[in-house]
C-alpha positions as CSV (number, residue, x, y, z in Angstrom):
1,X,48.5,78.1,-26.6
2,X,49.3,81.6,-24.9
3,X,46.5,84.4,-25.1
4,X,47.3,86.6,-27.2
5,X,47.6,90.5,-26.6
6,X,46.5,93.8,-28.0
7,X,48.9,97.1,-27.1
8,X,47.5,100.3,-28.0
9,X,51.0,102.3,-28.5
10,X,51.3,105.5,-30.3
11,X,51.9,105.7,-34.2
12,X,55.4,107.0,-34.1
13,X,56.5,103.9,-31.2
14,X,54.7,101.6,-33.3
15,X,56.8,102.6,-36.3
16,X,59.7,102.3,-34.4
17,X,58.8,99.4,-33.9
18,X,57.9,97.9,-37.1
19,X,60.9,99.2,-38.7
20,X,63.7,97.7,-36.3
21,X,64.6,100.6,-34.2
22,X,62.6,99.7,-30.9
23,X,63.2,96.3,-30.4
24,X,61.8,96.5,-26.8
25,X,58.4,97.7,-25.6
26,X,57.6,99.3,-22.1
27,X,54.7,99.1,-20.2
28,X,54.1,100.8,-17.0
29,X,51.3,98.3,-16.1
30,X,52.4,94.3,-16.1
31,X,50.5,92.6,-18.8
32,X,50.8,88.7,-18.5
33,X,52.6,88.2,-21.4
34,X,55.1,85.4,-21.7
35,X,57.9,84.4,-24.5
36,X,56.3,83.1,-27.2
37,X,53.1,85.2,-27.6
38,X,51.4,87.0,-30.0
39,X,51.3,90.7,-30.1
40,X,49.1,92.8,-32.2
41,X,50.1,96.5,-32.6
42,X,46.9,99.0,-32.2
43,X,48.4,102.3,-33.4
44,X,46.7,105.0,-31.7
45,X,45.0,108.0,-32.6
46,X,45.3,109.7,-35.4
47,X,46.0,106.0,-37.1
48,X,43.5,104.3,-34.7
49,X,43.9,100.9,-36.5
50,X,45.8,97.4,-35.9
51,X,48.9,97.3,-38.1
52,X,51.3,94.6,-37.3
53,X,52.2,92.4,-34.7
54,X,55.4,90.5,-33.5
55,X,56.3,87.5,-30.9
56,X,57.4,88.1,-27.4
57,X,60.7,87.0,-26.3
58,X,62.4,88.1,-23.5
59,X,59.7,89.9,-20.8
60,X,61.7,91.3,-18.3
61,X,60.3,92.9,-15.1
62,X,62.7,95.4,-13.5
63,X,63.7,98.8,-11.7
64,X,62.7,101.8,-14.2
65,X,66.3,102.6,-13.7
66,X,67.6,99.0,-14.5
67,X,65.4,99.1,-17.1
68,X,66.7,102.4,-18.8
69,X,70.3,101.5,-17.7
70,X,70.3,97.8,-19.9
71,X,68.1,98.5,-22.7
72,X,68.6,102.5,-23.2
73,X,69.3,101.8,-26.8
74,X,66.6,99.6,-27.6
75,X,64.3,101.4,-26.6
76,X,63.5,104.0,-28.9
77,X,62.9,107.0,-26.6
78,X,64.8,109.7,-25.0
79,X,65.3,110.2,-21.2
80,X,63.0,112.7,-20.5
81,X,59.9,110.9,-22.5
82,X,61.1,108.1,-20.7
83,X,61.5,109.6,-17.1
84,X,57.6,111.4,-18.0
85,X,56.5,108.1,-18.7
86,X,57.3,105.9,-15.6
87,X,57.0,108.7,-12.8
88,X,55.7,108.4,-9.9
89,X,56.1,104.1,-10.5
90,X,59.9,102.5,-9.4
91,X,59.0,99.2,-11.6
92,X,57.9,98.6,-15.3
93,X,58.1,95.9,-18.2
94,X,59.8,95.6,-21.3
95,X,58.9,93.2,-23.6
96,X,61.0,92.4,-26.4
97,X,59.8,92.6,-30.1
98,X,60.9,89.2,-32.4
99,X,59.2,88.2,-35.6
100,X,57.9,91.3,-36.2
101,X,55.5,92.0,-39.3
102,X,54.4,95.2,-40.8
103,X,50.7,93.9,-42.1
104,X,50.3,94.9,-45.7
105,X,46.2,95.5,-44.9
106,X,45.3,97.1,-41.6
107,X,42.1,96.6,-39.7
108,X,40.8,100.3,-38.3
109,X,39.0,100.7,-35.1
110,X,35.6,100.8,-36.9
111,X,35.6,97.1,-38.2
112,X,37.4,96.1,-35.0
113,X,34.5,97.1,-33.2
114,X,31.8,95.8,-35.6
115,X,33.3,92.4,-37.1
116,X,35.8,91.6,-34.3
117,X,33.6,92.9,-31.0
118,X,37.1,94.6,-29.5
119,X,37.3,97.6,-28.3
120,X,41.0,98.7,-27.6
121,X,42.1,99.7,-24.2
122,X,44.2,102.6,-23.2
123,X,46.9,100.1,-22.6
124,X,46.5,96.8,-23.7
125,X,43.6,94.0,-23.7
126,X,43.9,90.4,-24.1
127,X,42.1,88.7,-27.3
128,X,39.5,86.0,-26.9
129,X,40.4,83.3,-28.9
130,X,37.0,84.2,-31.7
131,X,38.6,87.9,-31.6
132,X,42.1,87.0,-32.5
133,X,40.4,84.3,-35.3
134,X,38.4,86.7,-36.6
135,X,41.4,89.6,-37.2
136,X,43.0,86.7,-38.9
137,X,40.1,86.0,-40.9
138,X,40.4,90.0,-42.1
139,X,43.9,90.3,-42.6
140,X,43.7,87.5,-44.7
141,X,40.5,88.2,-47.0
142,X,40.8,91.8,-47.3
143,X,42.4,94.0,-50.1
144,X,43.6,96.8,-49.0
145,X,43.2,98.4,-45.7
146,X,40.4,96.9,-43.8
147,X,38.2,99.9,-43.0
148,X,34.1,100.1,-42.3
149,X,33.8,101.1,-46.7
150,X,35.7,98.2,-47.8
151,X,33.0,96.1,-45.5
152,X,29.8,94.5,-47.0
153,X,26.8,93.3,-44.4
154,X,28.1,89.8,-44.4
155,X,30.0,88.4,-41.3
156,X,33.5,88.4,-42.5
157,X,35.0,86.2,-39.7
158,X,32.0,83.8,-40.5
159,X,34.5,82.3,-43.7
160,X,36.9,79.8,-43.6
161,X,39.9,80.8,-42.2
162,X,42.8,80.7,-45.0
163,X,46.0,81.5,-42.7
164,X,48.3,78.7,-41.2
165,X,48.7,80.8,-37.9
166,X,44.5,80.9,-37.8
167,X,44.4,77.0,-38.9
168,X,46.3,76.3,-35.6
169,X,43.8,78.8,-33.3
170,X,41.3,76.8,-34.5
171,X,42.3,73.8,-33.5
């Protein structure tokens, strides 16, 4: 099974790409993230919670200007965001958003800290098997957003897990 990955991207690029518009993420450093895994969406400050997640498919490592040149409208961001965003670097990554899911819950940077031990990075951070189990574990037991009030004292991610996608990291 591929380690799954947490991107911290900004609200608006996350909503791009929740709704369809972005199907393609860029990345100016070169997580190891092949077809086929998981990605969790941290939206950044002000939201400063996980929200959704999709499946990699294509990961394609190019020339920022091959990049922009091939996937320009995919991309969800105008040229000079995009030129501001890769200067100074001539390579970059985009990974390509499949499968994607808007969660109906999501888990805030509080209880990500307390219950699931992560702290998310500026860019993105890979997810220990017990980390990725236990966000599982909230998304599915939790009504409502998952934030530090809607928390009692007891270990969430302690339960059984009740998803089929945590039934098979637990294997």
């Amino acid at each position: 099974m591929k380690q799954s990955v947490l991107l911290s991207i900004r609200p608006r690029f996350v909503e791009s790409i929740l709704n369809g518009s972005k199907t393609y993420e860029l990345r100016r450093r070169f997580p190891n993230i092949q077809p086929g895994t998981t990605v969790y969406l941290y939206a950044s400050s002000p939201t400063k919670a996980i929200v959704g997640s999709f499946v990699s498919a294509d990961v394609l490592y190019a020339s920022v200007i091959e990049l922009w040149l091939n996937l320009r409208p995919q991309l969800g961001i105008e040229a000079n965001e995009y030129t501001t965003y890769f200067q100074g670097i001539t390579h970059g990554v985009a990974i390509q958003a499949t499968n994607v899911t808007r969660y109906s819950k999501s888990v805030s940077l509080d209880v990500m800290r307390r219950e699931m031990q992560v702290e998310p990075a500026q860019s993105f951070r890979y997810l220990q098997k017990h980390a990725e189990v236990c966000l599982l574990d909230l998304l599915a037991d939790a009504p409502g957003d998952v934030t530090d009030n809607d928390c009692s004292d007891t270990q969430v991610c302690s339960q059984p897990l009740k998803t089929p996608l945590a039934d098979q990291l637990s294997r």
